[in-house]
N, C-alpha and C positions, 0 to 999 in steps of 0.2 A: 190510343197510343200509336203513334207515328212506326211504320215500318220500315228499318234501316240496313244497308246493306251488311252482310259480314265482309272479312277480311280483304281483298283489296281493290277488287275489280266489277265493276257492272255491266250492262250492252246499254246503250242510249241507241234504239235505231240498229244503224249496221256497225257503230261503233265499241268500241271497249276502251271505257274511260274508267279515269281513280274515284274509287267512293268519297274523294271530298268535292268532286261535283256534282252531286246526288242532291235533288232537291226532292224533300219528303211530300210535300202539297201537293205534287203535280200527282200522284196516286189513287187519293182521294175520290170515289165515284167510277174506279176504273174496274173494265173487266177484267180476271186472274185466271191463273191456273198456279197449283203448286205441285213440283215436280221433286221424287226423291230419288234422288243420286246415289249408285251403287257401285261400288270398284269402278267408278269414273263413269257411268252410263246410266242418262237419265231414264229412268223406269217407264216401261209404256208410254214412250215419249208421241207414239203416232196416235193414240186415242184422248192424249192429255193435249195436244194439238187442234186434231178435229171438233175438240170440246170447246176450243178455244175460241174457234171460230164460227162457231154456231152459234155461243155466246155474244158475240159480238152481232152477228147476223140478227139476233133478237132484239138486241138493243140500238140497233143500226149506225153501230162503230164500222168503220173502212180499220183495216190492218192492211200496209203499205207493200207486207212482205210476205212471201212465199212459206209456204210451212218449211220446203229444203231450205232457204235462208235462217228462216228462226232455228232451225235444227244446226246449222253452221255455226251460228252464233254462241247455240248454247255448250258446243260442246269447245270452241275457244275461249270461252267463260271460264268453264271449268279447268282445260290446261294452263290458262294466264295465271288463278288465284290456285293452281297446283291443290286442290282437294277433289279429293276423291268420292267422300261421301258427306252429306247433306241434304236440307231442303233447298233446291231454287223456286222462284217466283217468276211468273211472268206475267204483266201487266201490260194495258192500252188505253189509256184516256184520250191523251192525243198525241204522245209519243210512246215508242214498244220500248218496255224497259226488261227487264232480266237479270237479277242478281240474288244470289246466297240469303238466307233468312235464318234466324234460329230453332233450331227444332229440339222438340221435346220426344224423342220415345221411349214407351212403354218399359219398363225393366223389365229383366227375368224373371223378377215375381209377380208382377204381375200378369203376365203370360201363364202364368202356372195357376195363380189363385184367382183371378179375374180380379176385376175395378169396381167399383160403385161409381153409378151413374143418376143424376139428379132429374129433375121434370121440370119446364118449363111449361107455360101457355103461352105458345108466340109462333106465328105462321108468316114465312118469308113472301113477301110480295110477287115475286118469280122465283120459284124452286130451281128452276132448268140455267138460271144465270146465276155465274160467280160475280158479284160485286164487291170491292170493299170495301169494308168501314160499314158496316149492315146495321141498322138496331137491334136486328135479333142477336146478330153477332155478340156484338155492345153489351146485350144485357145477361148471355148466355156466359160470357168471361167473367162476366161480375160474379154471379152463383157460384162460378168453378172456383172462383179465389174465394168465394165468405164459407162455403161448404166443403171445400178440399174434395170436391167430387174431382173424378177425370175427365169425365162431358157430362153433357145436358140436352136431356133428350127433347124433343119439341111437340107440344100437344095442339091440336088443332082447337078449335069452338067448339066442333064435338068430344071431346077427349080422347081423339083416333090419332096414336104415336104416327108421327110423319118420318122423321131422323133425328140425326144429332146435329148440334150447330157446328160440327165439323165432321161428319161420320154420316154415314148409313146404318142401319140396324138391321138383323134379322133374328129371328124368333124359332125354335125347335122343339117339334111334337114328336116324340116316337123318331121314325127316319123322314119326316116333311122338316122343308126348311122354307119359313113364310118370310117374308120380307114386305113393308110396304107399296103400294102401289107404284111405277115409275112416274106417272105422269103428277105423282105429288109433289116428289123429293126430287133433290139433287141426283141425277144420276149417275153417282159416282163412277169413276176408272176398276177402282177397288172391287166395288158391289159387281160390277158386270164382268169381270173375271170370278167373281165369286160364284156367279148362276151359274156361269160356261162350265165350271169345273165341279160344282154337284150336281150338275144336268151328267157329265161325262162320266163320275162315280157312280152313278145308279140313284142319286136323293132325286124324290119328287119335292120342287122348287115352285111356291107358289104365290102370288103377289095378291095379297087382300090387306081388307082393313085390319088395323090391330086397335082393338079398345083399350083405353087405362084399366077398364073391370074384368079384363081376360089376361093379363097376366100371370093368374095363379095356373093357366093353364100349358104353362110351357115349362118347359121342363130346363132350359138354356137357352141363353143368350150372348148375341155377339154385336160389337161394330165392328164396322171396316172401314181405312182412310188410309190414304198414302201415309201417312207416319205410322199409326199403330197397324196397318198390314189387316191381320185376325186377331181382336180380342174381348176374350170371354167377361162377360159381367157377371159380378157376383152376387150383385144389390142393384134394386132399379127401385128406388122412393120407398117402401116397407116389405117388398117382395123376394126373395134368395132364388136365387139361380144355382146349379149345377156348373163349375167351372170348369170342370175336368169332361165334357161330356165328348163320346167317344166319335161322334158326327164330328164336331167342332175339330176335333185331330185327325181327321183324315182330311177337311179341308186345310189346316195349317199345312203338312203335309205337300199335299198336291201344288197349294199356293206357293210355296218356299221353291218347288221344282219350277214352276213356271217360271219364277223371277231367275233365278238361277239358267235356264234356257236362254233368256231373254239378253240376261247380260253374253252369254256367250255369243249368239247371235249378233246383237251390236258389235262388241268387239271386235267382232272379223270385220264388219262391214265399215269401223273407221280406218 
């Protein structure tokens, strides 16, 4: 499914054109980031930046423009189509695009009773790049719509949980918070504020393998992604989880301040 702008305005470059000269193909194959916008102020905008570009460095796309330019841009994206909060996109094939996307988050009860999250076998050709339009992607939305799961986790050859086809996962023994390897998975924005800030709470934060056959021994679990933020699973394929686990609320917690910092901080600085 083709990725369309919302409401009125896109960036093409250094420009800001109307979404009806938006051509959807040119997307296609290109490097992303997806950014959420909060009281007007794209969230961790300089590590979802650097991500960008490292991204591209991988796949050895040229970006034309400056991260201060992309940063220009995005925030007269946002004053042109007058919203405040949202997902943006920003994309590079062979021109930098940037505009509004639909977003799904998580309700309030869900944050409260946790989600069920489904199992795939399907390992991303490079973890460390955003591209779009993925097979894993592809087959991962398919489950989510036949099973009403909320994601779908991804299992490797060995059955060792890598992430989710849009998320990171971590896993809770006692007060350890495990999380998969970085150099497997995507290394989320999300996930790496997430260590910074139970490294700074006092949790011992550790990256190994996680098996399909060791999940009976955790006690809770979570993803993390720029739309759902912190959320607890309650079902991962026949196994129940602890949603309410009292680790899990001290990270919500600490993370909501962060973002809350963060917007204030921008703010003064536009």
């Amino acid at each position: 499914m083709a990725l369309l702008p919302l409401h009125k305005f896109f960036v093409f470059n250094d420009e800001i054109k109307a979404n009806t000269a938006f051509i959807s193909s040119e997307n296609k194959g290109g490097i992303y980031e997806v950014l959420r916008v909060s009281d007007g102020v794209p969230l961790f905008l300089e590590d979802h930046l650097d991500r960008f570009y490292c991204s591209a460095k991988i796949v050895g796309r040229s970006i034309r423009f400056s991260k201060y330019q992309i940063e220009k841009f995005l925030f007269k994206l946002i004053e042109k189509n007058e919203v405040d909060n949202g997902n943006i996109l920003i994309s590079c094939k062979t021109n930098l695009k940037a505009f509004f996307i639909a977003s799904s988050y998580p309700t309030e009860k869900m944050y409260k009773t946790g989600v069920k999250c489904g199992l795939l076998n399907a390992e991303r050709e490079n973890p460390n790049v955003k591209i779009l339009h993925t097979t894993v992607r592809q087959m991962a939305d398919q489950l989510i719509k036949e099973k009403g799961y909320y994601e779908v986790l991804l299992l490797d050859k060995k059955n060792r949980i890598t992430e989710g086809s849009r998320s990171n996962v971590f896993f809770i023994k006692g007060n350890e918070i495990i999380t998969p390897q970085g150099n497997k998975v995507l290394q989320g924005i999300t996930r790496q504020k997430i260590i910074e800030i139970a490294k700074k709470a006092g949790f011992q934060v550790k990256e190994e393998i996680i098996l399909l056959s060791e999940l009976d021994n955790f006690t809770a679990v979570f993803i993390t992604g720029t739309s759902p933020k912190i959320l607890p699973v309650k079902q991962m394929g026949n196994v129940t989880f602890n949603s309410k686990n009292e680790v899990v609320k001290v990270l919500v917690e600490n993370y909501n301040e962060l973002i809350l910092k963060y917007i204030q901080q921008k703010s003064i600085q536009k």
